[in-house]
VEXNU-890537 format. One record per residue: y, z, x of N, C-alpha, C in turn. Coordinates in pm, whole numbers, padded with zeros to 5 digits, always signed. Atoms other than C-alpha are relative to their C-alpha. Layout:
N
YZXYZXYZX ...
//
This chain:
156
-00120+00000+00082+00000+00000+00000+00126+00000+00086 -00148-00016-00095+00251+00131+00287+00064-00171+00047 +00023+00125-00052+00162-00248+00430+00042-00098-00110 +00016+00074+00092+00186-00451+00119+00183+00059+00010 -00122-00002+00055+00561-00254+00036+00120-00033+00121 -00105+00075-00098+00718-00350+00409-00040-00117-00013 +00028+00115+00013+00571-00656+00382+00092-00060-00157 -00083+00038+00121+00788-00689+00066+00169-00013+00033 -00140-00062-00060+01099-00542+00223+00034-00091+00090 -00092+00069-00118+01106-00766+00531+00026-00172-00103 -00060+00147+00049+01070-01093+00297+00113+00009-00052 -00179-00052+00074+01360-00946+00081+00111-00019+00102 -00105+00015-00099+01569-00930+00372+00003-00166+00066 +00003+00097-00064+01483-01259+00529+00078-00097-00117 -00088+00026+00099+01561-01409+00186+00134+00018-00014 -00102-00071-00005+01843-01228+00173+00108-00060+00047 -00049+00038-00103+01966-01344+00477+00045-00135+00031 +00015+00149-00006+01884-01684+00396+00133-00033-00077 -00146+00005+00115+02138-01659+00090+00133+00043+00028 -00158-00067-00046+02441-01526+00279+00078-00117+00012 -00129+00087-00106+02547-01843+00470-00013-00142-00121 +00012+00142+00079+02411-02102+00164-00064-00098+00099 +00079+00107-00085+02166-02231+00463-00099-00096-00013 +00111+00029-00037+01937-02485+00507+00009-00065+00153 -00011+00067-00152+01954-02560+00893-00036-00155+00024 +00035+00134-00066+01955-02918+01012+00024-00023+00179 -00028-00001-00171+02031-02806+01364-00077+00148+00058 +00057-00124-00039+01912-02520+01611+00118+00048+00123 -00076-00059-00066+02185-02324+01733+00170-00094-00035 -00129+00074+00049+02461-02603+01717-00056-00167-00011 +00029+00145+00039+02509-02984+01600+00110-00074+00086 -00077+00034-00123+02665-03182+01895-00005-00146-00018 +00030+00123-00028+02530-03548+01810+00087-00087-00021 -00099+00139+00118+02734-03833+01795-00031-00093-00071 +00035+00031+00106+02741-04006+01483+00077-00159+00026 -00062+00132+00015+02903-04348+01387+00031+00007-00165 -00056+00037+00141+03084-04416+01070+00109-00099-00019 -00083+00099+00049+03244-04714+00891+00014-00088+00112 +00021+00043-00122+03183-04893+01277+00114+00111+00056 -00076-00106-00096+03363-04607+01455-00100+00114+00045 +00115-00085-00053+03153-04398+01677+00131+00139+00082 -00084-00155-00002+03265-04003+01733-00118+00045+00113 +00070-00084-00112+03127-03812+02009+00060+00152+00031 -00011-00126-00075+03137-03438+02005+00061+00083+00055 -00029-00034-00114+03346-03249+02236-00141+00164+00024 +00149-00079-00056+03101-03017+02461+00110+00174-00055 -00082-00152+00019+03156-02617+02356+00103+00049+00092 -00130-00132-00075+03355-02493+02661+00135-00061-00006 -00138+00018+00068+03599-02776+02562+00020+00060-00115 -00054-00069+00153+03581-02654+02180+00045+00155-00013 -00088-00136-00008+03632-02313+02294+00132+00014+00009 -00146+00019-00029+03975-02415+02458+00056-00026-00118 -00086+00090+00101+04061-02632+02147+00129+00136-00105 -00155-00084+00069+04445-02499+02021+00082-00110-00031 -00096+00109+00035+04586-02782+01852+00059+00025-00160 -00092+00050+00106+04870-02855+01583+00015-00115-00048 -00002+00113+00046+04881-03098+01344-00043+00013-00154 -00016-00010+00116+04822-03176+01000-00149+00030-00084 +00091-00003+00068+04592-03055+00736-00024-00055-00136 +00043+00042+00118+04425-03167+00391-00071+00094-00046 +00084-00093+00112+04232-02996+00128-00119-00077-00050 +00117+00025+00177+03854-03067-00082-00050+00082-00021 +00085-00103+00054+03651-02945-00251-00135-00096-00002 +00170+00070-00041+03242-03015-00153-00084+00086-00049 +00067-00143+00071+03124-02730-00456-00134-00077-00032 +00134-00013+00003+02769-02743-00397-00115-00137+00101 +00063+00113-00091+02720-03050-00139-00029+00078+00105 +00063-00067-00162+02560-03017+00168+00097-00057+00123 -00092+00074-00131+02807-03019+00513-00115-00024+00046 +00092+00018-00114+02675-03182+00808-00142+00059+00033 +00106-00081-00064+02472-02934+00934-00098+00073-00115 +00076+00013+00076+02301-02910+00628+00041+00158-00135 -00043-00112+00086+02486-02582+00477+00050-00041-00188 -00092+00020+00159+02584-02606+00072+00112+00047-00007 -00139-00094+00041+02958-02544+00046+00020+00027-00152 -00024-00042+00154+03048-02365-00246+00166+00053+00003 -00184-00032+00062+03419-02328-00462-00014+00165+00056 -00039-00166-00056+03577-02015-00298-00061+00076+00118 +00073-00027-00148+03378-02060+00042+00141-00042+00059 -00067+00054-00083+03580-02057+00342-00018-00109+00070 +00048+00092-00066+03507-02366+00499+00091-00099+00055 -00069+00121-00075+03623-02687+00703-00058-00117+00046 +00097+00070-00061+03564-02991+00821+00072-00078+00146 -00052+00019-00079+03613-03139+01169-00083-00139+00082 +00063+00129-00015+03570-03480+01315-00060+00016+00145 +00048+00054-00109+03461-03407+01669-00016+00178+00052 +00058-00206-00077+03383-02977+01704-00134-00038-00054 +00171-00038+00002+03035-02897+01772-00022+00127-00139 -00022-00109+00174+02951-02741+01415-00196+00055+00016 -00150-00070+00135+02943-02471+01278+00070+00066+00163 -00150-00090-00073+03230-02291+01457+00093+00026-00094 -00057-00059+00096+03444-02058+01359+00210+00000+00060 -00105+00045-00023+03827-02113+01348+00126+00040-00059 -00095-00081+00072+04144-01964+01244+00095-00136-00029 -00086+00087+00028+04366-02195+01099+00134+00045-00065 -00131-00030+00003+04763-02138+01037+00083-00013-00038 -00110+00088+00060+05011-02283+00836+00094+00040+00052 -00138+00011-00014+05334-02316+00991+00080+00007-00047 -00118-00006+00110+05562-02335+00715-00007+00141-00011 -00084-00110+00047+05509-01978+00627-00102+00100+00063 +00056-00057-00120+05277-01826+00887-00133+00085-00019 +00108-00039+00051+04974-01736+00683-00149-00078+00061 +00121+00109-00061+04656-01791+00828-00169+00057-00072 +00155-00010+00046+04240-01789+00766-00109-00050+00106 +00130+00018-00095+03923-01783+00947-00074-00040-00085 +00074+00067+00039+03718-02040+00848-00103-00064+00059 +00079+00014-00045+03412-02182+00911-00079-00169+00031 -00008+00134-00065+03350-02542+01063-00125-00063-00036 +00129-00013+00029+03048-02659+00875-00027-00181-00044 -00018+00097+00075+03145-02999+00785+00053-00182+00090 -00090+00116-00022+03276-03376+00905+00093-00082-00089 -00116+00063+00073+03611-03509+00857+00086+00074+00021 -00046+00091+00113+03914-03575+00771-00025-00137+00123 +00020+00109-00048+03894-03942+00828+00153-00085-00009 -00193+00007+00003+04264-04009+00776+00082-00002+00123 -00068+00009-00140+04481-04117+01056+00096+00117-00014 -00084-00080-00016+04683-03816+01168-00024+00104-00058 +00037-00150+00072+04489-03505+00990-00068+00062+00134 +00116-00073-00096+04310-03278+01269-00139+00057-00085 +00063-00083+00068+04166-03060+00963-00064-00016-00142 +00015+00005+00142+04007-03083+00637-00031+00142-00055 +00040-00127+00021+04005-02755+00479-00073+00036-00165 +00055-00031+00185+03842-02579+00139+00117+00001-00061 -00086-00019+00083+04046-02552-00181+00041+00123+00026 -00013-00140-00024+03977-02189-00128+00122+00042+00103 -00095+00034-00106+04159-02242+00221+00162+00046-00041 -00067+00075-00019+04426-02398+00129+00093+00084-00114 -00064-00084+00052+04521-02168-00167+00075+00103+00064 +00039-00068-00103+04490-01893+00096+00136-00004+00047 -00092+00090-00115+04726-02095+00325+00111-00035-00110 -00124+00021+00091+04944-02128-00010+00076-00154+00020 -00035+00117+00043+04945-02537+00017-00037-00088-00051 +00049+00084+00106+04738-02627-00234+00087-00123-00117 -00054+00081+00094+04983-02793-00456+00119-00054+00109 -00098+00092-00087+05174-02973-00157-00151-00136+00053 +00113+00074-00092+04810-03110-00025+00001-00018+00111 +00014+00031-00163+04897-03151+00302+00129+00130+00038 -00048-00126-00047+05053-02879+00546-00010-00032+00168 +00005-00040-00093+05153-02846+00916-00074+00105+00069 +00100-00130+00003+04864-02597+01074-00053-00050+00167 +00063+00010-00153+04748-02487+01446-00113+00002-00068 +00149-00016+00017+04383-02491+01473-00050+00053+00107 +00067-00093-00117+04212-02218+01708-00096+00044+00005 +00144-00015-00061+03853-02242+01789+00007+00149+00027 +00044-00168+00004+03701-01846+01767-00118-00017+00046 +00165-00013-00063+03345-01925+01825-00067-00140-00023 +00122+00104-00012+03080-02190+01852-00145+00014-00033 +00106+00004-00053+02730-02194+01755-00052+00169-00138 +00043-00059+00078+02526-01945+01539-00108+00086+00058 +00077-00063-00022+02307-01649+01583-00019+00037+00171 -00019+00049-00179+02187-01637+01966+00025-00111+00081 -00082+00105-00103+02359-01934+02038+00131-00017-00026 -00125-00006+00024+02690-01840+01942+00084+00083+00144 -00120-00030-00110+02982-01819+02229+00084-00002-00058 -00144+00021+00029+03298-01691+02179+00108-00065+00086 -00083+00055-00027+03591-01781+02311+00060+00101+00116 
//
C-alpha cells in the first residue's frame, strides 16, 4: 500500500509539473536550429551571444490562445509570452516600454515578428501589462535574463 500511494504521489507531481509550463517539448534543453521561411533563412544566435542581447526597438502584440510556439509549448490568453526571430528559445526576457517605463518578464517560446523593423512580438497579456495594447506597436528594450530550461538553463 505505502508503495502503490508514492507511486501515486510522484505521478501527481510529474503531471503536475507537466501542466505548469503548457509543455510538450520539441527540443532538449534549447532550440537553436535554423529554419527558413517564405525563402529567407534565419540562423540562431549562439547563447553567450543571446545572453549579451540588450537591444531597442520596436514591438507588436498577438494573441496564439492555445497554439503551439516553436518549441512546441501551447500559449495560452494571459500567458506571458514572446516571440523572437533569431534567440535560442525558450529564454527568458524582460521587456520595457519606453514611453512610460513599465516593464515584464516574459518568456521567449515562440518565432517572429516577421515585419521589417519589429525586434519583438509580444502576448496580448504583455502588452496590456506594458499598457500598449490599444496603440499596437510601442518603443521597448529587450534584455535577455536566461537561456535554456531546467539543467540547461544559463543565466546571464
Amino acid at each position: 500500500m505505502k508503495i502503490l500511494r508514492k507511486s501515486i504521489v510522484a505521478l501527481a507531481l510529474v503531471l503536475s509539473a507537466c501542466q505548469t509550463h503548457h509543455q510538450a517539448p520539441s527540443y532538449r534543453g534549447y532550440k537553436m536550429a535554423p529554419y527558413t521561411l517564405k525563402g529567407m533563412r534565419f540562423v540562431p544566435m549562439t547563447i553567450e551571444r543571446a545572453l549579451q542581447y540588450d537591444v531597442v526597438g520596436v514591438a507588436s502584440h498577438y494573441e496564439a490562445d492555445g497554439a503551439r510556439g516553436a518549441i512546441g509549448e501551447r500559449l495560452y490568453r494571459g500567458d506571458y509570452y514572446a516571440a523572437h526571430r533569431t534567440l535560442p528559445l525558450p529564454c527568458t526576457a524582460r521587456v520595457t516600454n519606453l514611453s512610460n517605463g513599465l516593464s515584464c518578464t516574459v518568456r521567449v517560446a515562440d518565432r517572429g515578428p516577421y515585419i521589417a523593423g519589429r525586434v519583438i512580438d509580444v502576448s496580448t497579456a504583455v502588452a496590456h501589462k506594458l499598457q500598449f495594447h490599444h496603440h499596437g506597436l510601442t518603443r521597448v528594450r529587450v534584455e535577455v535574463l536566461s537561456v535554456g530550461d531546467g539543467a540547461y538553463r544559463r543565466t546571464r
